[in-house]
C-alpha positions in Angstrom: 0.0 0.0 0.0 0.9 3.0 -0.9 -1.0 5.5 0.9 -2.1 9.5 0.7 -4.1 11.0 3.8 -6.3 13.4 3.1 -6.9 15.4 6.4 -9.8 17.9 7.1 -8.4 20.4 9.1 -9.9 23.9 10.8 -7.9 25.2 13.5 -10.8 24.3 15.7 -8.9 21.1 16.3 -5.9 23.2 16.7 -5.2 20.8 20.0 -5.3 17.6 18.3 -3.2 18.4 14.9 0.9 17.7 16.3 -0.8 14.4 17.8 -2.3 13.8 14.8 0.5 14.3 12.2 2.7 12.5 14.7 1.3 9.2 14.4 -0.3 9.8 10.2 3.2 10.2 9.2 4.5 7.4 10.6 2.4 5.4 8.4 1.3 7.5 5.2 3.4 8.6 2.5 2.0 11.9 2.5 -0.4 14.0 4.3 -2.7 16.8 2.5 -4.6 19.6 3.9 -6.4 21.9 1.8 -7.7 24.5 4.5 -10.6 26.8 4.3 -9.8 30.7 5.7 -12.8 30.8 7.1 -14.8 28.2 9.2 -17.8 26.5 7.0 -20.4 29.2 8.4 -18.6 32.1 7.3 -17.1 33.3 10.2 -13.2 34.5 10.1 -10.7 31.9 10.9 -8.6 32.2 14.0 -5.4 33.9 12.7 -3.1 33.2 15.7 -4.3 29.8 15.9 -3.7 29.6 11.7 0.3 30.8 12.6 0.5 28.2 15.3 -1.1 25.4 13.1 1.6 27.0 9.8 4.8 26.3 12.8 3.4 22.4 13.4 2.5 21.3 9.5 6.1 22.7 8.9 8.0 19.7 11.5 6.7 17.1 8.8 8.1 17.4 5.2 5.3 14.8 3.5 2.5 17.1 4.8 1.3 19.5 1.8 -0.7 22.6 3.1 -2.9 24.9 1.3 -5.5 27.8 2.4 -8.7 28.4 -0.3 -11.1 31.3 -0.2 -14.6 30.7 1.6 -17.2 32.6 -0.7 -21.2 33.3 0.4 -24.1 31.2 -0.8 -23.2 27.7 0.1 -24.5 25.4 2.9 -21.9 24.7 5.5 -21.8 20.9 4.7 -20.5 21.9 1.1 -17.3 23.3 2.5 -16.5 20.3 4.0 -17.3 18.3 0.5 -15.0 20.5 -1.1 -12.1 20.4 1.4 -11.7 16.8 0.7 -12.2 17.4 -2.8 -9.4 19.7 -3.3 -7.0 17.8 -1.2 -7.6 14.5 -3.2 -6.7 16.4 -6.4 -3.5 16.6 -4.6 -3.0 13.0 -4.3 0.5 12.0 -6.0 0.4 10.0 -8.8 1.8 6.9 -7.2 0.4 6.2 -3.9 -3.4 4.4 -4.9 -5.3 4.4 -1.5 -6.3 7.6 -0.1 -7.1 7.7 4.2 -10.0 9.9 4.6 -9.2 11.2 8.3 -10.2 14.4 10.8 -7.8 15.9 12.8 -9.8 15.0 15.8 -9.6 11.8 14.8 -5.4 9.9 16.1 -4.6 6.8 14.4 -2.7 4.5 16.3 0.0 3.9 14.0 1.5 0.4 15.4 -1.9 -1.4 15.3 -2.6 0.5 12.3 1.1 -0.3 10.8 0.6 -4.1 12.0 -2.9 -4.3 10.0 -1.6 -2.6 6.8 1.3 -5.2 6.9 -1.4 -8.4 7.3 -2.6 -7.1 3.5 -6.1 -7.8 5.1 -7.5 -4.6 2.8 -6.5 -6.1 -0.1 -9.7 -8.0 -0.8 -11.8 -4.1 -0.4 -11.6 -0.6 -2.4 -13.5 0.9 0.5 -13.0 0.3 3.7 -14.6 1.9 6.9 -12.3 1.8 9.7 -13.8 1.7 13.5 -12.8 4.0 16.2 -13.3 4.7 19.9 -15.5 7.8 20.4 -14.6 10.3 23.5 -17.1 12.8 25.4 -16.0 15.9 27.3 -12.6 14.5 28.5 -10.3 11.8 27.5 -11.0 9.7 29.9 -15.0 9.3 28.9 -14.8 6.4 26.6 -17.9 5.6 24.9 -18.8 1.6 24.7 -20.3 1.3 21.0 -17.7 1.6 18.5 -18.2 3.7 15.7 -16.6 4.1 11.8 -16.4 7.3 10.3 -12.7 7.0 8.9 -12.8 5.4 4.8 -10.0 3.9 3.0 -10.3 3.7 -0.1 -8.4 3.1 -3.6 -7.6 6.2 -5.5 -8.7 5.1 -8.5 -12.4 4.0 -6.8 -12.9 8.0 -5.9 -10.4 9.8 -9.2 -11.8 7.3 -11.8 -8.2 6.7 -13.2 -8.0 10.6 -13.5 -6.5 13.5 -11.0 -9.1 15.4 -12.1 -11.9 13.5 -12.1 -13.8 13.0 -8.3 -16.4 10.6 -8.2 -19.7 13.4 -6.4 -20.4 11.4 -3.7 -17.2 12.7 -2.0 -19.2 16.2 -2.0 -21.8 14.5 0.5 -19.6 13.0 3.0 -17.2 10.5 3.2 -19.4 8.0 4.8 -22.2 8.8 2.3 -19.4 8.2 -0.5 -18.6 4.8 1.2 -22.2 3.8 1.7 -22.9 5.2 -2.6 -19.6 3.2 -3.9 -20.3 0.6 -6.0 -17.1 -1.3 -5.3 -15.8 -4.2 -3.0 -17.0 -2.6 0.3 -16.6 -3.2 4.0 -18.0 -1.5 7.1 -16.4 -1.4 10.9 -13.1 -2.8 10.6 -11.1 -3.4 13.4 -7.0 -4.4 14.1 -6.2 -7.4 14.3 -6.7 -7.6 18.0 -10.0 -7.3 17.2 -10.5 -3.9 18.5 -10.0 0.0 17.1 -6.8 1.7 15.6 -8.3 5.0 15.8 -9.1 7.4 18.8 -11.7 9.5 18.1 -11.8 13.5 19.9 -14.7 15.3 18.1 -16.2 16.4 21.4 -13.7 16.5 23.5 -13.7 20.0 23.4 -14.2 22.7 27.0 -17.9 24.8 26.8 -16.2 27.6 24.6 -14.7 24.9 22.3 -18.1 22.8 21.8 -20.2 25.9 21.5 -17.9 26.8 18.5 -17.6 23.3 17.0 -22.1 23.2 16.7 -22.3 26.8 15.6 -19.5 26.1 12.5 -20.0 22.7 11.6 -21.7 20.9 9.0 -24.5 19.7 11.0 -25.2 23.2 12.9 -28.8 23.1 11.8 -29.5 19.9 12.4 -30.3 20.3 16.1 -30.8 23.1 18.6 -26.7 21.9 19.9 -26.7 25.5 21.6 -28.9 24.3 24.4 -27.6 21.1 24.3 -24.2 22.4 25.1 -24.9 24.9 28.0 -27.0 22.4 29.8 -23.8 19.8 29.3 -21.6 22.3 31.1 -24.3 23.5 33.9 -23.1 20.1 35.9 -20.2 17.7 36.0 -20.5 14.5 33.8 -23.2 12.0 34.2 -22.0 9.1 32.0 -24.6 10.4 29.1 -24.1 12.6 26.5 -26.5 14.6 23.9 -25.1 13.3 20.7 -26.3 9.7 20.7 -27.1 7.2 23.4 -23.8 5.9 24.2 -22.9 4.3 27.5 -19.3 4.9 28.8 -17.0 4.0 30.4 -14.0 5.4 32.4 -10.3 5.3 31.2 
């Protein structure tokens, strides 16, 4: 395998990205970010926090980083569509699988290194990867697995072409997965049988998660506002208001 990441990055995961890169470099040939200057619902990026982010990408050579301009008229979800979309057009010509990864989201890279090696993939073109999911803090661990990441051949998603993107990308990567019709395979695990990814989409302070529901794809989707300010009006209870997870401590 020779393998591409294509990471969606805003500096709202400005926490997570040296973590990140650390461990997807250790087992991708390159890493690509294609970066919007302003977050999906039109408000101005962070500029201190867009420096910072400039100073980590720089300590690892295979990432390639790019900034695009973030124009009026278009639903927050299409940013996202387009993100990915311009960072697969980036793909190198040789590598032909393509890692479909948040920043919030931290491959282990010797479980992840140890599967690659088994050639277990070989038998898919897309391939959704299972992760642990995290509330509040680290140490909130839900006990359902989920499996957002895809892998996936470059050819499956460029048709042959570096210009050519298959649309479904535009929807979501798990909507593209779910659309593909192609040797597919949902919630794949190590080969210890559990996850090689950890994922941190809500581990985030009040400030942090009221800025993640107001920017994010899904901001309409649910009145997250209230959801978020009654999270924070009391210590964790072992629920949470994104889905009906049980956890456990870690």
């Amino acid at each position: 395998m020779k393998l591409s990441t294509v990471l969606l990055y805003s500096t709202m995961d400005y926490r997570w990205l040296d973590l990140c890169l650390q461990n997807i470099t250790k087992v991708s040939n390159e890493v690509i970010i294609s970066m919007c200057d302003h977050y999906w619902n039109g408000d101005p990026e962070n500029q201190e926090l867009l420096e910072k982010s400039i100073e980590v990408i720089k300590k690892y050579p295979s990432v390639k980083f790019s900034t695009f301009k973030w124009e009026p008229g278009q639903k927050t979800f299409y940013w996202e569509g387009i993100t990915r979309i311009l960072s697969t057009l980036e793909v190198s010509d040789e590598n032909d699988w393509i890692l479909y990864l948040d920043t919030d989201e931290i491959i282990d890279p010797t479980k992840f290194q140890a599967w690659i090696d088994s050639k277990q993939y070989e038998q898919y073109d897309s391939i959704k990867l299972c992760n642990y999911w995290y509330f509040r803090d680290m140490c909130h661990r839900a006990k359902t697995y989920e499996d957002s990441v895809v892998l996936v051949r470059k050819h499956v998603i460029t048709n042959g072409s570096d210009t050519v993107i298959n649309p479904n990308i535009s929807v979501g990567r798990e909507q593209c997965h779910e659309a593909l019709n192609v040797r597919k395979i949902r919630s794949v695990t190590g080969l210890d049988g559990k996850p090689m990814i950890h994922h941190y989409s809500w581990v985030r302070t009040k400030e942090e998660m009221l800025k993640k529901v107001s920017t994010w794809g899904h901001n309409k989707d649910r009145n997250w506002v209230d959801m978020v300010e009654e999270e924070f009006s009391r210590p964790f209870n072992g629920k949470c208001f994104v889905n009906n997870y049980e956890f456990e401590t870690i």
